[in-house]
C-alpha atoms as one frame of an Amber mdcrd trajectory, in Angstrom:
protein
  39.857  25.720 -10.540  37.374  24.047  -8.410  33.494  22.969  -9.846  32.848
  25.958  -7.085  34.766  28.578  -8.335  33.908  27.655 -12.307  30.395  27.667
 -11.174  31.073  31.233  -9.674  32.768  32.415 -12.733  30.516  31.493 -14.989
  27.507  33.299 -12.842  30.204  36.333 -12.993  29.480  36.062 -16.835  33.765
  35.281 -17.182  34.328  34.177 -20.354  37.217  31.524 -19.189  35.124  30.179
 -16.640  32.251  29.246 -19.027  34.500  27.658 -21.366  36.316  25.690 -18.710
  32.629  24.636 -17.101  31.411  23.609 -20.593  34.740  21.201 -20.605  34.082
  20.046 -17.800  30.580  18.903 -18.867  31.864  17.401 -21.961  34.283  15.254
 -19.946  31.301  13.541 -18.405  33.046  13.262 -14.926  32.341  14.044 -11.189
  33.576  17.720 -11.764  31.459  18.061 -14.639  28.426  16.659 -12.652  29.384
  19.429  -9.907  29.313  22.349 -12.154  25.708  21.070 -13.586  24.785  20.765
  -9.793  25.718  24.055  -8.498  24.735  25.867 -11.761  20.839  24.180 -12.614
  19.166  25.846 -10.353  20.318  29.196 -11.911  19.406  28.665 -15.354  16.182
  28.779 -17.026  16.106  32.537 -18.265  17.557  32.296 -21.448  15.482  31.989
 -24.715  16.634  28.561 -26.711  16.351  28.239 -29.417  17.152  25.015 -32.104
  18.464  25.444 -35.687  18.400  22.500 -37.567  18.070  21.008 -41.085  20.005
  18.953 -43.771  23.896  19.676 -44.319  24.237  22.605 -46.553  21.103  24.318
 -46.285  22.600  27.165 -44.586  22.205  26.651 -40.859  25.456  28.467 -39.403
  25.270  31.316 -42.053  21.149  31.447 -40.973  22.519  31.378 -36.944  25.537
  34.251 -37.717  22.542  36.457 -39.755  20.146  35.951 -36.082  23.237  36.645
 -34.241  23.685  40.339 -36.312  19.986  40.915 -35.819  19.459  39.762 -32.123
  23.451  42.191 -31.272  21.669  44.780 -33.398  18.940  45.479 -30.588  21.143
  44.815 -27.705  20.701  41.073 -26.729  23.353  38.814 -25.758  23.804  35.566
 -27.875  25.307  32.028 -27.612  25.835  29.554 -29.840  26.376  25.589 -29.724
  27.306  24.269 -32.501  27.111  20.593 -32.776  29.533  19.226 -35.046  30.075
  15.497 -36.688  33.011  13.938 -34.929  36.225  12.685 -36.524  36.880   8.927
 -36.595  40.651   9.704 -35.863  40.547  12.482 -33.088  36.758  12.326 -31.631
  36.840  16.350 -32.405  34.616  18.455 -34.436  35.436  17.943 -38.061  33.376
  21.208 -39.562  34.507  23.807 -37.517  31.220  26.116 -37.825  32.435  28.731
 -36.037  34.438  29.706 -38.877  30.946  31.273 -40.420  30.644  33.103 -37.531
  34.258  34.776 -37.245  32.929  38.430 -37.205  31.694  37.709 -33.985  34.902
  36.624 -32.283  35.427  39.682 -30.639  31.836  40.598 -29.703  31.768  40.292
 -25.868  27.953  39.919 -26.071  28.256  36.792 -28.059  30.261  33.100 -27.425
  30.799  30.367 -29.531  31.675  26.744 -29.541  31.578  24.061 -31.438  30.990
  20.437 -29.528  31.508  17.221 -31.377  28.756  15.218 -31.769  30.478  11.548
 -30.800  28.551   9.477 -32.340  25.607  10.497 -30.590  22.298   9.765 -33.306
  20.045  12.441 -32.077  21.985  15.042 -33.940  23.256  16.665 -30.709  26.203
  15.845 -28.371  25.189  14.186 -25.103  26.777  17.031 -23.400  24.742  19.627
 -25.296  22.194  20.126 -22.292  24.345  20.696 -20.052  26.150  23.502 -22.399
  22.994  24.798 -23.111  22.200  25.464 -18.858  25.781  26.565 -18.332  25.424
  29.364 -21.370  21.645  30.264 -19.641  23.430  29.980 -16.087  25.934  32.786
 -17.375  23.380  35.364 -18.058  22.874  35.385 -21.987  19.540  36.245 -23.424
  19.231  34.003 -26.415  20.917  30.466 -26.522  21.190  29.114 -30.032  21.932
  25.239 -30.573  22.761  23.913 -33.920  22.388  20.809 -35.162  25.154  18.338
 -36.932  22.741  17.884 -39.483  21.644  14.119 -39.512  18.454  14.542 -40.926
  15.466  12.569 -39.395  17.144  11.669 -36.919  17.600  15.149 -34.976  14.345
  15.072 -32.522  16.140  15.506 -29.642  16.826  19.417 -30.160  13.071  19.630
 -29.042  14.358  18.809 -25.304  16.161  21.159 -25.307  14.825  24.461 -26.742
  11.834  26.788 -26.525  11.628  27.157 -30.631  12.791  24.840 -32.789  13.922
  25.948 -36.594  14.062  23.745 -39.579  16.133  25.091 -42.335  15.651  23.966
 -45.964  16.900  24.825 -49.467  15.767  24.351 -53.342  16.890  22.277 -55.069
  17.965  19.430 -52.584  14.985  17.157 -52.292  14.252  18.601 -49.336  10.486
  18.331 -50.095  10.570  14.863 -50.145  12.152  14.341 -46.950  10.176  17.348
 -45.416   6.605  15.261 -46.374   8.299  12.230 -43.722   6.489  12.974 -40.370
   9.689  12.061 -38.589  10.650  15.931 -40.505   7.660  17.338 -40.032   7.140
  16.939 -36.497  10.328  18.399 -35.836   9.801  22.085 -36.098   7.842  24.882
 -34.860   9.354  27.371 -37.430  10.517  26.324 -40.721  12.905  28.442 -42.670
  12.997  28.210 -46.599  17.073  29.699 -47.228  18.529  30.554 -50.458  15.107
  31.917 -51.445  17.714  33.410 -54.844  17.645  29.923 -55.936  14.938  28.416
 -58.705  11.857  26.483 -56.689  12.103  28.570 -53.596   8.220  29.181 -53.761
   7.654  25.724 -55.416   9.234  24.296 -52.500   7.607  26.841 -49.826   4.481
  26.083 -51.027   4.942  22.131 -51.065   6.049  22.428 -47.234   2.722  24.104
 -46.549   1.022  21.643 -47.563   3.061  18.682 -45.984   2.162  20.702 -43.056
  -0.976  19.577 -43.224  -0.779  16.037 -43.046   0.596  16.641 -39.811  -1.069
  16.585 -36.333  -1.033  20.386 -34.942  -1.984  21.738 -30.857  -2.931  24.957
 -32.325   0.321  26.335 -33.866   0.894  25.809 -37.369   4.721  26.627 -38.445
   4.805  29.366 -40.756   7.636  29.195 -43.359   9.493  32.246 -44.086  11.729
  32.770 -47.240  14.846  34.144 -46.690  18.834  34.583 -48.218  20.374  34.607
 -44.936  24.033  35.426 -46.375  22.644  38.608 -47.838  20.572  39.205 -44.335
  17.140  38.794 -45.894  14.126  38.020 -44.546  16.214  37.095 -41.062  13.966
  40.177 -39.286  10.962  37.939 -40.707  11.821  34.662 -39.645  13.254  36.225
 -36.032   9.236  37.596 -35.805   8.085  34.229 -36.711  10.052  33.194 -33.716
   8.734  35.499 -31.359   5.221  34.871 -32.114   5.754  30.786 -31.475   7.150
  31.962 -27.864   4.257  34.056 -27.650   1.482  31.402 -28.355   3.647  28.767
 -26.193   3.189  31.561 -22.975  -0.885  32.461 -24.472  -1.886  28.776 -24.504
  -0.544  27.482 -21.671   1.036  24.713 -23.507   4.991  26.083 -22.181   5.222
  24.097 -19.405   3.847  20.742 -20.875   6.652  21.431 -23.603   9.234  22.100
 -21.131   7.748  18.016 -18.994   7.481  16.564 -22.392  11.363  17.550 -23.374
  12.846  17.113 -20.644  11.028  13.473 -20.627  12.790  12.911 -22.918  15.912
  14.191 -22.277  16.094  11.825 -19.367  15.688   8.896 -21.163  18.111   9.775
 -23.481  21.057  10.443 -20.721  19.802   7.226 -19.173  20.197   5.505 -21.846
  23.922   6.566 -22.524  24.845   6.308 -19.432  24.176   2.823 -19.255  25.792
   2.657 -22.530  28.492   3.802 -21.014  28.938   1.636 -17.853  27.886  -1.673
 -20.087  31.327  -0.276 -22.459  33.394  -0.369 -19.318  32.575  -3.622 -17.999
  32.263  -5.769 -21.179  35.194  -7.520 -21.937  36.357  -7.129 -25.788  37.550
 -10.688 -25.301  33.942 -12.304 -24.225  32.379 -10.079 -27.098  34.520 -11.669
 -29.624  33.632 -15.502 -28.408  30.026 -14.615 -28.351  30.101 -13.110 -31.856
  31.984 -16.506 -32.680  29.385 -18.252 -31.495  26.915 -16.480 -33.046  28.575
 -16.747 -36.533  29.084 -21.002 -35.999  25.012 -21.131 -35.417  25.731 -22.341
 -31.644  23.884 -19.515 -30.372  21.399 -16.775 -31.916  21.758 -13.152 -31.192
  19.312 -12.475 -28.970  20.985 -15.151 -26.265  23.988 -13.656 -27.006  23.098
  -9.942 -25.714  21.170 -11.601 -22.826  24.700 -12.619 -21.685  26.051  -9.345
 -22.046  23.296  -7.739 -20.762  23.843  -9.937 -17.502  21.156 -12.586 -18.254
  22.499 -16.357 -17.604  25.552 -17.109 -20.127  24.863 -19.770 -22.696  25.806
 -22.924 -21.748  28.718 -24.306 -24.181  27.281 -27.586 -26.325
């Protein structure tokens, strides 16, 4: 299939052709570029929304419970899941989508799991352009979440409307949740396996870690909930709602949207150069720099001036 066709089936809403345009994208090639071409200006519809949080608080059984909920009153749902790669393949090592197998054969909900690469913002460079192709398509809600990297995953704010934090008792989630780099993160923060001693210690100790950070007028709420058992999912999908509400009340949507995608393009920048500097460094020149750098004949910082282009060391 041609970028133009894909593109055409994935406007048509065809299943195959939005999986096929999403590999594409993930192959980071001139097809893939294409599809996001012919496809951008079509997007921006969808509501996006980011779920993210430690490993094992209960993000993928938290996104299946939304997914119930949101089929329950008639939306269409998608889902990126953003898995940690495997050192030996370069696939997704958790598989998510497993939590989410009684949706398989919902035709008002699609799945997939991208590997993260390596990439440290918690997301897989590719993500974005998933996220536009899944909008592109026609689905009312697109869900992206996170590998789970901890303070690390900022960049899901580029990239959705509402951003989720998921915690859990018992962890030492507090601590980490008092960090700014935490804090700053979400606009909604979810308190699962509520069943578990210290959910209210721990709700109430995020409340007030909430207050040692900056706000524009939203404060997050934090909602309580047992999402394996379904509850409190209606309450945090309301809490939700209301942040998209304020964003459209006050105005502050759009500088959201400038400030992400800021962002956003700084970050493909960047690994994009990464990229090209990869494919024309020679493993060879590396190795006698690092040499160098080990024998004291040269310090570090010459040594990526030379790789960055700057005038080699001269040999003593």
């Amino acid at each position: 299939m041609t970028p133009a066709e894909v593109a055409d089936g994935v406007l048509a809403g065809r299943r195959r052709a939005i999986g096929r345009a999403i590999s594409m994208a993930e192959s980071l090639g001139p097809e893939g570029r294409e599809v996001m071409r012919l496809l951008h200006p079509k997007a921006g519809r969808a509501m996006r929304i980011g779920i993210t949080g430690s490993p094992g608080a209960g993000k993928s059984t938290l996104s299946a419970a939304i997914v119930r909920y949101l089929r329950a009153r008639g939306l269409t749902v998608a889902i990126v899941s953003v898995d940690p790669t495997s050192p030996f393949t370069r696939g997704a090592v958790l598989g998510d989508r497993i939590r989410l197998v009684d949706h398989f054969l919902d035709e008002g909900v699609f799945i997939r799991s991208m590997a993260s690469r390596g990439h440290l913002g918690g997301l897989a460079e590719a993500t974005g352009d998933a996220v536009t192709i899944l909008d592109a398509a026609g689905f009312d809600v697109v869900i992206v979440e996170t590998v789970g990297a901890g303070q690390n995953e900022v960049e899901v704010q580029a990239l959705a409307d509402t951003v989720v934090l998921v915690l859990m008792p018992g962890s030492g989630d507090a601590i980490q949740a008092i960090k700014a780099g935490v804090m700053e993160i979400p606009d909604v923060i979810v308190i699962n396996k509520c069943d578990r001693p210290g959910a209210d210690i721990l709700a109430g100790e995020v409340e007030s870690a909430l207050t040692l950070v900056p706000v524009d007028g939203w404060i997050p709420p934090v909602v309580l909930t047992q999402a394996l058992e379904g509850q409190g999912v209606e309450e945090a999908w309301g809490a939700v709602e209301r942040h998209r509400a304020d964003l459209a009340a006050s105005g502050r949507a759009d500088q959201r949207a400038l400030d992400g995608m800021r962002r956003n393009l700084r970050s493909l920048a960047l690994e994009r150069m990464a990229r090209d500097l990869a494919a024309r460094t020679d493993d060879d020149a590396i190795d006698a720099l690092a040499a160098r750098v080990i024998s004291r004949e040269i310090d570090p910082a010459t040594a990526v001036d030379s790789i960055l282009g700057s005038a080699p060391p001269e040999e003593d």
